[in-house]
TORKOL-4160 file (C-alpha; in steps of 0.2 Angstrom, whole numbers, padded with zeros to 4 digits, m for minus):
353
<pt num="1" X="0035" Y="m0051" Z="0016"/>
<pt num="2" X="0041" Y="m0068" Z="0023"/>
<pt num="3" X="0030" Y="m0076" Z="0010"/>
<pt num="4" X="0040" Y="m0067" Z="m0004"/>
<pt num="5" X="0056" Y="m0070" Z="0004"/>
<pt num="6" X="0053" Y="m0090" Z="0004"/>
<pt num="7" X="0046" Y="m0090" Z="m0014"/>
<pt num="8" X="0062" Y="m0079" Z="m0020"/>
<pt num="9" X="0076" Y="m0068" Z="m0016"/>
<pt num="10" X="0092" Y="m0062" Z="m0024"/>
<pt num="11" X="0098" Y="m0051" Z="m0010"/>
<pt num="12" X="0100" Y="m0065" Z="0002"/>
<pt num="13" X="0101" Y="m0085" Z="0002"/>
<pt num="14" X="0088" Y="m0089" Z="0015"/>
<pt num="15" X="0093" Y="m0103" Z="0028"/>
<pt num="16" X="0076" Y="m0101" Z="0039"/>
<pt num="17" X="0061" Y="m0094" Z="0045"/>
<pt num="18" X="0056" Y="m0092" Z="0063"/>
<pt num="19" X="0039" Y="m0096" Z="0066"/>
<pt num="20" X="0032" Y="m0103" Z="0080"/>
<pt num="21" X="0014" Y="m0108" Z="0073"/>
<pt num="22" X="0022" Y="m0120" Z="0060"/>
<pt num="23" X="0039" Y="m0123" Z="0067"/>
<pt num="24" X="0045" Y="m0140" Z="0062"/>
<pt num="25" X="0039" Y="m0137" Z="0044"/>
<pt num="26" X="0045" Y="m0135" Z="0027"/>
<pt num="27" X="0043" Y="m0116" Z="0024"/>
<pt num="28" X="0037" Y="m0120" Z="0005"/>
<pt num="29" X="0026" Y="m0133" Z="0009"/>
<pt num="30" X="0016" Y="m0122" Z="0023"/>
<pt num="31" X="0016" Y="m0107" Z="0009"/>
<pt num="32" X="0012" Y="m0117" Z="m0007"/>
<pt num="33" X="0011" Y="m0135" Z="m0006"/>
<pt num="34" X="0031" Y="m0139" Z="m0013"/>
<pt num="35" X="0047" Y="m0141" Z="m0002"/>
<pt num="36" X="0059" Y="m0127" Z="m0003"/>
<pt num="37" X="0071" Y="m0135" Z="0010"/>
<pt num="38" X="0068" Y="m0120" Z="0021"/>
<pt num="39" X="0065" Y="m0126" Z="0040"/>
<pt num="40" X="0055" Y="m0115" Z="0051"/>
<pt num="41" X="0063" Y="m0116" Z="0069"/>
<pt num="42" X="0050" Y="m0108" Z="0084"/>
<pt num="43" X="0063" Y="m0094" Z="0088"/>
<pt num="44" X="0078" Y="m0084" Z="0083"/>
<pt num="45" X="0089" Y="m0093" Z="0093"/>
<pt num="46" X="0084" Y="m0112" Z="0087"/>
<pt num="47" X="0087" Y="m0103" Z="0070"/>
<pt num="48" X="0103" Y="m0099" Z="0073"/>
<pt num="49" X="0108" Y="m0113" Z="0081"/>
<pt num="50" X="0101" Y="m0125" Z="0066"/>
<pt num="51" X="0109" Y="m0115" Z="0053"/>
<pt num="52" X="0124" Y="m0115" Z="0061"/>
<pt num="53" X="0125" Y="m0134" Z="0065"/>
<pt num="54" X="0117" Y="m0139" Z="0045"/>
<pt num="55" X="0121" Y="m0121" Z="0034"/>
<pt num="56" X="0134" Y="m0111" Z="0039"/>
<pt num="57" X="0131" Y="m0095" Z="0050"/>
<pt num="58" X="0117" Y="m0083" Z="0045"/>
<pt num="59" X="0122" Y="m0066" Z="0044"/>
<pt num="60" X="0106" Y="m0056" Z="0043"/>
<pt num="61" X="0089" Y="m0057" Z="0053"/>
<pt num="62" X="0075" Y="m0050" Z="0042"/>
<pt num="63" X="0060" Y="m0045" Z="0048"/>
<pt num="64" X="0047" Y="m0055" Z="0038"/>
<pt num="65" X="0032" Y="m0047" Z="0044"/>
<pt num="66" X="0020" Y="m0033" Z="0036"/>
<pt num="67" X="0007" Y="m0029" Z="0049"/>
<pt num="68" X="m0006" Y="m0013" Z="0045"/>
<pt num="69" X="0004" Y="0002" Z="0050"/>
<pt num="70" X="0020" Y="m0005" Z="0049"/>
<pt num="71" X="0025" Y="m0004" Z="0067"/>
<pt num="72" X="0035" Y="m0017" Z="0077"/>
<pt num="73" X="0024" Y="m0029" Z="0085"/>
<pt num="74" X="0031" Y="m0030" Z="0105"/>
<pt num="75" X="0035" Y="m0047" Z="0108"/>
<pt num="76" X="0047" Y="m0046" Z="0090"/>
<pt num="77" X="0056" Y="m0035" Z="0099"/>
<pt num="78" X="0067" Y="m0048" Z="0111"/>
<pt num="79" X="0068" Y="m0059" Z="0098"/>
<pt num="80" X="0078" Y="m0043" Z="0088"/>
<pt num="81" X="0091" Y="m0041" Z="0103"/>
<pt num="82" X="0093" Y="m0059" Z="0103"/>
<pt num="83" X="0099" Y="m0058" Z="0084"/>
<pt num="84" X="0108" Y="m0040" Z="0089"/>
<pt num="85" X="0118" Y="m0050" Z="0104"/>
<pt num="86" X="0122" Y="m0064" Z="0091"/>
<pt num="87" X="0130" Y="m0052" Z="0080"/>
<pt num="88" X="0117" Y="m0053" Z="0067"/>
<pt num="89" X="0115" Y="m0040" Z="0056"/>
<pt num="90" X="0095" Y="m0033" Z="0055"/>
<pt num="91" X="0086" Y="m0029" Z="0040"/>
<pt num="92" X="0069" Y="m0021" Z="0041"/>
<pt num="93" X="0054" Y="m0016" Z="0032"/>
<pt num="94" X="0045" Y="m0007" Z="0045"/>
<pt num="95" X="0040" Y="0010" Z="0047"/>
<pt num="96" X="0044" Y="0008" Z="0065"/>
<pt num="97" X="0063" Y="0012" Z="0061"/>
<pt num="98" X="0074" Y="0000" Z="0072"/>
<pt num="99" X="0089" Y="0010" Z="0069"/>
<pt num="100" X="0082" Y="0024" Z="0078"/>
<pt num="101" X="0076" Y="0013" Z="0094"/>
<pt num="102" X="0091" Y="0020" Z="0108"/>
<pt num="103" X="0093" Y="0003" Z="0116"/>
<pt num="104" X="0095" Y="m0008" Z="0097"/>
<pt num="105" X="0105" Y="0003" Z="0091"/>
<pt num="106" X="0117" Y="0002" Z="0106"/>
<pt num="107" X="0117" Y="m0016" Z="0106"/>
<pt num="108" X="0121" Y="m0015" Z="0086"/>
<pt num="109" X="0135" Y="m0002" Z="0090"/>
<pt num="110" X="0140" Y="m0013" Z="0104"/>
<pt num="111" X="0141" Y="m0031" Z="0092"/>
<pt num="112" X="0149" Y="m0023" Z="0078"/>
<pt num="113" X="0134" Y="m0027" Z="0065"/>
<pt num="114" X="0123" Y="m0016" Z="0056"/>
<pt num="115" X="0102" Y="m0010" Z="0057"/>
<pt num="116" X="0095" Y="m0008" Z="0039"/>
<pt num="117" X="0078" Y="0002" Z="0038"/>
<pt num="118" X="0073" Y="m0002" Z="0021"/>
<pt num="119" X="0058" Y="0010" Z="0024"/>
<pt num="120" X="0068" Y="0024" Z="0029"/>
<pt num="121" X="0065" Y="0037" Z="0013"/>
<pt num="122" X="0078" Y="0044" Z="0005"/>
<pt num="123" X="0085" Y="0062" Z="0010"/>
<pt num="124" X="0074" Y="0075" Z="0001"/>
<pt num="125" X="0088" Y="0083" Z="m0010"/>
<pt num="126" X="0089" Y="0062" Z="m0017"/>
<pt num="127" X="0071" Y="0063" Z="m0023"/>
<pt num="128" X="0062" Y="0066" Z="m0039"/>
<pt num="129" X="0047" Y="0079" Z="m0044"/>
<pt num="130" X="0036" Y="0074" Z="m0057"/>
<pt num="131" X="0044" Y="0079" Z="m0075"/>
<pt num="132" X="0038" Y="0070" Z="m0089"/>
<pt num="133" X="0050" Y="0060" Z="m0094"/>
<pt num="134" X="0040" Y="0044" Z="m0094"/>
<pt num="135" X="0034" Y="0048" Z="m0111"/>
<pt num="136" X="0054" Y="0044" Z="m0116"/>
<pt num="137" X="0050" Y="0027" Z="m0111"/>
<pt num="138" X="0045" Y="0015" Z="m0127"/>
<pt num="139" X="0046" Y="0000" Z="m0116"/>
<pt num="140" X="0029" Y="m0009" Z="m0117"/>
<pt num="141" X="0023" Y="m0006" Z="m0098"/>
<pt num="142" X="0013" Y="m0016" Z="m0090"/>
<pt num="143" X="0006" Y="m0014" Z="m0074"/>
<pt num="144" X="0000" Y="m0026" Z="m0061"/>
<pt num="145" X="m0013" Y="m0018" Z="m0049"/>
<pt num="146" X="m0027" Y="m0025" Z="m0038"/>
<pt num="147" X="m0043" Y="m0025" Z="m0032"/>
<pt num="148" X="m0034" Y="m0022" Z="m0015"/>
<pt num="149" X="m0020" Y="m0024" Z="m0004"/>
<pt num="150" X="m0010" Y="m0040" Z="0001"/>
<pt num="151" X="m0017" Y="m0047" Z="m0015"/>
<pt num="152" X="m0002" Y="m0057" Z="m0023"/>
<pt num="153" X="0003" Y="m0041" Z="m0036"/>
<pt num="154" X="0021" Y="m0046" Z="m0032"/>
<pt num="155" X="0020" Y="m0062" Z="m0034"/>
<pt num="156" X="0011" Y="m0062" Z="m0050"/>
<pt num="157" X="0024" Y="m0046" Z="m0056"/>
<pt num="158" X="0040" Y="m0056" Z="m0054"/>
<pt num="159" X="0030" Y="m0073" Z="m0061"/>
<pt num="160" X="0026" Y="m0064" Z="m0078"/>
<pt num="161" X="0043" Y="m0056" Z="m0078"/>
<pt num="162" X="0050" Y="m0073" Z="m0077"/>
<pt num="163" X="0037" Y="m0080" Z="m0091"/>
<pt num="164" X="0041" Y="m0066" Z="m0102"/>
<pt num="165" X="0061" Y="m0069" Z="m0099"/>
<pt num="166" X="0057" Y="m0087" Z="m0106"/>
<pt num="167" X="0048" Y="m0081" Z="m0122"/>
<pt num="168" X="0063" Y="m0069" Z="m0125"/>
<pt num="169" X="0058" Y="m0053" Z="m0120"/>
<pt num="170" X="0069" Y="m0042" Z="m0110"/>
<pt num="171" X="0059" Y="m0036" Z="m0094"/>
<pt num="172" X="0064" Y="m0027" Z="m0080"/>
<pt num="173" X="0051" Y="m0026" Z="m0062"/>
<pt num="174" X="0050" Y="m0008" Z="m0055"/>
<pt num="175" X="0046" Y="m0016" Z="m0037"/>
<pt num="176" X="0037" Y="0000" Z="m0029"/>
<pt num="177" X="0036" Y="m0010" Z="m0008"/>
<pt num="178" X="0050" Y="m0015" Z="0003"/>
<pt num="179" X="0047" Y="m0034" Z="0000"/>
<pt num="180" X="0052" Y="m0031" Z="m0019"/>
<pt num="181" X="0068" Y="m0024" Z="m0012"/>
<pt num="182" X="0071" Y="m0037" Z="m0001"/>
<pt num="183" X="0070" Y="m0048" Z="m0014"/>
<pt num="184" X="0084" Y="m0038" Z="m0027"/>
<pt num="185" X="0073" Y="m0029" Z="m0035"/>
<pt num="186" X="0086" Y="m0017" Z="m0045"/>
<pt num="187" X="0074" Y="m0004" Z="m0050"/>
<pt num="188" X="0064" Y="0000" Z="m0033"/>
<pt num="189" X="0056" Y="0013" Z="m0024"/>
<pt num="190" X="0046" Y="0011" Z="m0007"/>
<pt num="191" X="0031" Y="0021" Z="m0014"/>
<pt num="192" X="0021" Y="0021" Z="0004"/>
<pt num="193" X="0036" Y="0030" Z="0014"/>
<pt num="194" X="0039" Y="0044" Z="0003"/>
<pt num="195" X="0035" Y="0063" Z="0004"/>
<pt num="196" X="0019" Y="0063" Z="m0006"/>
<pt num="197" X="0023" Y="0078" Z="m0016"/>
<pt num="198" X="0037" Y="0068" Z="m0022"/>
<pt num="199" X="0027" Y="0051" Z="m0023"/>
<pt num="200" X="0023" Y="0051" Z="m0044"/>
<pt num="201" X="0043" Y="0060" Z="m0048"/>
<pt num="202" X="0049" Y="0042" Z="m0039"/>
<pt num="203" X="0038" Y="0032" Z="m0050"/>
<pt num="204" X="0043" Y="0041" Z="m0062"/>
<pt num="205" X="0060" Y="0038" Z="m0063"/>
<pt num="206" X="0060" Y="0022" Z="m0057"/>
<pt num="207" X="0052" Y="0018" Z="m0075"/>
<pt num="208" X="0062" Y="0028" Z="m0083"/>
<pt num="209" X="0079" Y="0022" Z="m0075"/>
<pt num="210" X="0074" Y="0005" Z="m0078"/>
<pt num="211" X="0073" Y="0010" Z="m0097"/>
<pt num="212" X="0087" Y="0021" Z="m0099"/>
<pt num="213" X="0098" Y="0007" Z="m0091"/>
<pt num="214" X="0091" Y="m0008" Z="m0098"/>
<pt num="215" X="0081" Y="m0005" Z="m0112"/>
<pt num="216" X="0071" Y="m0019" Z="m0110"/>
<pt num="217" X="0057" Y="m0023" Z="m0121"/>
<pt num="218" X="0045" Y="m0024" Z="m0107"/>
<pt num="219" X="0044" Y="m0015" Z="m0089"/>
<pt num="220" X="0035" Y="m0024" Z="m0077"/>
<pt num="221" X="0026" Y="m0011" Z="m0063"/>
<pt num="222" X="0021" Y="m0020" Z="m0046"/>
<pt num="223" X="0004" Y="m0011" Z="m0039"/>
<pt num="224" X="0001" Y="m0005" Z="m0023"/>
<pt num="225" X="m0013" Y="m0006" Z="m0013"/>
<pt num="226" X="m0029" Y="m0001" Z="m0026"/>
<pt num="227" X="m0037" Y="0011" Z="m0032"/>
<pt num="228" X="m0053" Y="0008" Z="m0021"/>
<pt num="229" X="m0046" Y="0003" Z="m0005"/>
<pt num="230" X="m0051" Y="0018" Z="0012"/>
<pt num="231" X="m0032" Y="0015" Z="0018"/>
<pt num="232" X="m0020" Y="0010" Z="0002"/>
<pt num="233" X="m0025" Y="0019" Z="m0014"/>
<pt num="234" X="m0008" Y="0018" Z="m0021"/>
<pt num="235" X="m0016" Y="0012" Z="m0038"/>
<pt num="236" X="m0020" Y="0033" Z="m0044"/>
<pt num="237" X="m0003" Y="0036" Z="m0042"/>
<pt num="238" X="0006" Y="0021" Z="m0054"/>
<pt num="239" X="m0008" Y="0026" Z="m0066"/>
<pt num="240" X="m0004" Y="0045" Z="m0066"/>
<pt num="241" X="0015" Y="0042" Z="m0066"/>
<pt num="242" X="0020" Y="0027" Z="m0074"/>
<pt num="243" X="0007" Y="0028" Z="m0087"/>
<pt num="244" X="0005" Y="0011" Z="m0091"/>
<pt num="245" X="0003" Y="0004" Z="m0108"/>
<pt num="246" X="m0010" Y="m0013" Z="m0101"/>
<pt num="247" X="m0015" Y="m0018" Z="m0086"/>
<pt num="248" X="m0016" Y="m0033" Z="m0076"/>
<pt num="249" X="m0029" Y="m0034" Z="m0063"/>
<pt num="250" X="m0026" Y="m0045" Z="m0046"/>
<pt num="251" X="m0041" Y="m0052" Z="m0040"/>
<pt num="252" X="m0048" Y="m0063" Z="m0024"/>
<pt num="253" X="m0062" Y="m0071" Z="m0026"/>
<pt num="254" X="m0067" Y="m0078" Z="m0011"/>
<pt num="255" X="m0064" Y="m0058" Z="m0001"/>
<pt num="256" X="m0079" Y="m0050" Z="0004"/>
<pt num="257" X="m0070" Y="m0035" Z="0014"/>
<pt num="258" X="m0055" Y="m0026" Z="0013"/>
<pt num="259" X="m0040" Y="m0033" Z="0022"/>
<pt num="260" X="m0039" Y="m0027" Z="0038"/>
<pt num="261" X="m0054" Y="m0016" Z="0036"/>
<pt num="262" X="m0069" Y="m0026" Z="0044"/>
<pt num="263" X="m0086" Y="m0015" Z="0035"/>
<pt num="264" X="m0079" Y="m0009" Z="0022"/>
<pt num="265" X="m0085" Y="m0019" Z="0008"/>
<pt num="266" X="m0074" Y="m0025" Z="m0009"/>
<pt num="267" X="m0080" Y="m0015" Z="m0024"/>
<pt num="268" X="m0084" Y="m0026" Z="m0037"/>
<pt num="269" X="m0070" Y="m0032" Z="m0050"/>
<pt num="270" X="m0083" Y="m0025" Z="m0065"/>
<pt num="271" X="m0084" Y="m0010" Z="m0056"/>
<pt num="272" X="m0065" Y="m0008" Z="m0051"/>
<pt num="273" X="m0061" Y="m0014" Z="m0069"/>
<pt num="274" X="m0072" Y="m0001" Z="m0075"/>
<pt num="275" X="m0063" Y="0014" Z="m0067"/>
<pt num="276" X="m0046" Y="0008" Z="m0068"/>
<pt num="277" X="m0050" Y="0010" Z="m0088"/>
<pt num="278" X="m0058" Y="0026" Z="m0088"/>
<pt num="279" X="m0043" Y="0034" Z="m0075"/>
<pt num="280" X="m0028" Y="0026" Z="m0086"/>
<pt num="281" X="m0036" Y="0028" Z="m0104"/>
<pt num="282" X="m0029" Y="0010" Z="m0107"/>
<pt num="283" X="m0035" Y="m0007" Z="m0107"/>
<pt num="284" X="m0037" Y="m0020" Z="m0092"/>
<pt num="285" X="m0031" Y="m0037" Z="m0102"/>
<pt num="286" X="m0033" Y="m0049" Z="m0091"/>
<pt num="287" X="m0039" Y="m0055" Z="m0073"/>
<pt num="288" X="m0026" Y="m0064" Z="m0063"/>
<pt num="289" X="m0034" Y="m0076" Z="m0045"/>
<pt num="290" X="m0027" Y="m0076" Z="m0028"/>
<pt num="291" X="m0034" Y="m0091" Z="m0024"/>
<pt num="292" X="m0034" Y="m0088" Z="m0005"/>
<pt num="293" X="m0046" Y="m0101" Z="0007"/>
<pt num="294" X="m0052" Y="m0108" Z="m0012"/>
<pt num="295" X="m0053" Y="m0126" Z="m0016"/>
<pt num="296" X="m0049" Y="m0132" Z="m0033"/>
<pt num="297" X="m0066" Y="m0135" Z="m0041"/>
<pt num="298" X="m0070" Y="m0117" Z="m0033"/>
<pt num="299" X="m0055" Y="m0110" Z="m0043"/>
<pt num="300" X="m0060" Y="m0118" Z="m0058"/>
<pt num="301" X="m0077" Y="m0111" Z="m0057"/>
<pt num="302" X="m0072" Y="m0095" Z="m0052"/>
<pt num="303" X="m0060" Y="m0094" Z="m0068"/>
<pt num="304" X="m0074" Y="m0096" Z="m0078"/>
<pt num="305" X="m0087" Y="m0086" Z="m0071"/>
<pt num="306" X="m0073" Y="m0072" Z="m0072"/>
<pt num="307" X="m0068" Y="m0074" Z="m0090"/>
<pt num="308" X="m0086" Y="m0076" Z="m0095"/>
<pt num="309" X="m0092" Y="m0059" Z="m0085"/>
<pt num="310" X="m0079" Y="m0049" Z="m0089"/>
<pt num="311" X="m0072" Y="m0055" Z="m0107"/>
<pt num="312" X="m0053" Y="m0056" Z="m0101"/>
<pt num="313" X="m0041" Y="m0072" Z="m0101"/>
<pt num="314" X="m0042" Y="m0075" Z="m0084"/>
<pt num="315" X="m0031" Y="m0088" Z="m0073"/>
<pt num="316" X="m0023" Y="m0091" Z="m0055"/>
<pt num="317" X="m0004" Y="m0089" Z="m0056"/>
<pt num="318" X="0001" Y="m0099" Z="m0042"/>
<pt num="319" X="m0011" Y="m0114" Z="m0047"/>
<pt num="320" X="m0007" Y="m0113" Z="m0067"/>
<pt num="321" X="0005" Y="m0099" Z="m0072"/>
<pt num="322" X="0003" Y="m0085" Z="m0080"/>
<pt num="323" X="0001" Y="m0091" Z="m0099"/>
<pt num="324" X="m0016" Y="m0082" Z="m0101"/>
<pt num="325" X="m0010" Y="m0068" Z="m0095"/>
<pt num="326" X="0007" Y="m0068" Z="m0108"/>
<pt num="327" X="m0004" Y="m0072" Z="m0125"/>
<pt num="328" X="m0015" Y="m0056" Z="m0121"/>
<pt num="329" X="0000" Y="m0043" Z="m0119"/>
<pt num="330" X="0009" Y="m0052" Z="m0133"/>
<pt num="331" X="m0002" Y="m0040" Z="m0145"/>
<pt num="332" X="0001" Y="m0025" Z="m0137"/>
<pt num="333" X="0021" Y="m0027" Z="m0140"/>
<pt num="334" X="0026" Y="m0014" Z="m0153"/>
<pt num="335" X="0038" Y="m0025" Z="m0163"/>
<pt num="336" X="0035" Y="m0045" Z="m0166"/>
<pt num="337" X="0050" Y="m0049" Z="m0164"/>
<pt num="338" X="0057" Y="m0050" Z="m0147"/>
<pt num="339" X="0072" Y="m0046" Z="m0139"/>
<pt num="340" X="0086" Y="m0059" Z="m0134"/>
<pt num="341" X="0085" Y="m0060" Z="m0117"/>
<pt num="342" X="0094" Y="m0060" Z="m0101"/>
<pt num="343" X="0090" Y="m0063" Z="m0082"/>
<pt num="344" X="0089" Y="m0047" Z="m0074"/>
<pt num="345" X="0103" Y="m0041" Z="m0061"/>
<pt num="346" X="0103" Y="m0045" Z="m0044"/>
<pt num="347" X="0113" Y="m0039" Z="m0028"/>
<pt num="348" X="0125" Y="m0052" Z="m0020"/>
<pt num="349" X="0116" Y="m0062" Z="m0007"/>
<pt num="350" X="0117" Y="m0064" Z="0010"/>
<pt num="351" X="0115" Y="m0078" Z="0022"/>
<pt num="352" X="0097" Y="m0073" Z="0033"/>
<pt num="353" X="0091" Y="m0081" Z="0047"/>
């Protein structure tokens, strides 16, 4: 979540990130080699009192972290009152909902600021049943799924929607995780805290919203989890419910085991290619690398090797861009011609801490 967060957000103009490991750092150069002109501070309150002296005064705390579970690691929890007590307003992804903790929310009622639970599902008369109306959608879809989680679908999602802004065509993300809203995602839903009855209906119209508003010549669908993973199979659902048109497969390499799941070996990307085809009817056209504990000369090998066992345009986003992986969706466009395009819309940002 913090990664995304430093790489890009509309919601909110980052001024910092507190981290103790790399405080003193450049939050871009830590995540991917290039200055952002983010500092990381070792606490909440050097943060603050940074920001304040060089930026301005944050408004928001957000909680960059996404540990397994989604509950509130213990020693977060003072650096949160800190914020609370420095009339910060605190924006969460969790599942552990701070807005509900008895003693933050006092201190939030007590400071005059506000606890946002991003996570927190919508009231079950707000959510959508599986209808059908994604077959209304003529949008090329393209979904970005995985060979597991935490695998850089995001990441790669909003880079081809960029890349396919620049060779005019008019796309919209459906960001389907909390960090997609985080970053301004206008069409979102956060796929893993909703009532699973109603899990395909949300993907549903999410798609379908994005299209009826926008009518963009592309939608781009940011996976969840894979289809293969023993804790995050949120892959069977974008396939049953958004239906998509191609597929992009995330990939890592140098992974030998699912993350967070020591024992549990990754399926191979043949085989994982292989049944994302057969469930979805559509094509896999093209293999994008996380290049994760990879050196360059191991990336470049790896490319190959990839491209030459499976057949598919296969590249690292963050290393090279995601080029490849435009030239084999260009095909599938039904019209030639694209669209004039138009940067999507975006929430007003906030100042975060």
């Amino acid at each position: 979540t913090a990664h995304g967060l430093v790489r890009r957000t509309k919601r909110y103009t980052v001024l910092s990130v507190v981290d103790r490991r790399h405080a003193g750092a450049d939050a871009g150069e830590v995540l991917d080699g290039r200055m952002s002109g983010i500092p990381i501070h070792p606490s909440v309150g050097a943060a603050i009192e940074a920001t304040a002296k060089l930026a301005g005064s944050p408004t928001h705390l957000v909680i960059g972290l996404a540990p397994d579970g989604g509950r509130l690691p213990p020693e977060a929890r003072a650096e949160i009152k800190l914020a609370l007590s420095q009339r910060l307003n605190v924006d969460s992804g969790l599942h552990d909902f701070l807005s509900e903790d008895p003693e933050l929310a006092r201190m939030a009622e007590a400071n005059g600021v506000t606890i946002r639970d991003v996570r927190k599902p919508p009231d079950r008369s707000m959510l959508h049943f599986f209808s059908g109306t994604i077959e209304e959608v003529d949008s090329l879809k393209i979904a970005i799924l995985g060979t597991d989680s935490a695998i850089g679908k995001r990441t790669t999602a909003w880079m081809l929607v960029d890349a396919l802004l620049r060779e005019g065509f008019t796309t919209e993300l459906v960001g389907t995780g909390q960090t997609a809203w985080l970053q301004g995602a206008r069409f979102s839903i956060i796929l893993d805290s909703l009532i699973n009855d109603f899990v395909a209906g949300e993907i549903e119209h999410a798609v379908w919203r994005a299209w009826h508003e926008a009518k963009p010549a592309a939608i781009v669908i940011e996976g969840q989890g894979s289809l293969m993973n023993p804790a995050y199979p949120g892959g069977h659902e974008i396939l049953a419910a958004a239906r998509p048109d191609v597929i992009v497969m995330q990939h890592a390499p140098a992974r030998v085991e699912y993350d967070g799941f020591p024992g549990y070996p990754l399926h191979p990307l043949a085989l994982q290619i292989q049944v994302t085809e057969l469930l979805s009817g559509k094509p896999v056209v093209s293999v994008a690398l996380n290049h994760e504990t990879m050196t360059d000369p191991e990336i470049e090998e790896a490319t190959r090797r990839i491209q030459a066992e499976t057949g598919l345009p296969t590249c690292a986003p963050l290393k090279e861009g995601v080029g490849p992986i435009v030239e084999a969706i260009r095909s599938h466009f039904p019209s030639p011609s694209p669209s004039p395009s138009a940067a999507p819309g975006a929430p007003d940002a906030a100042r975060g801490a």
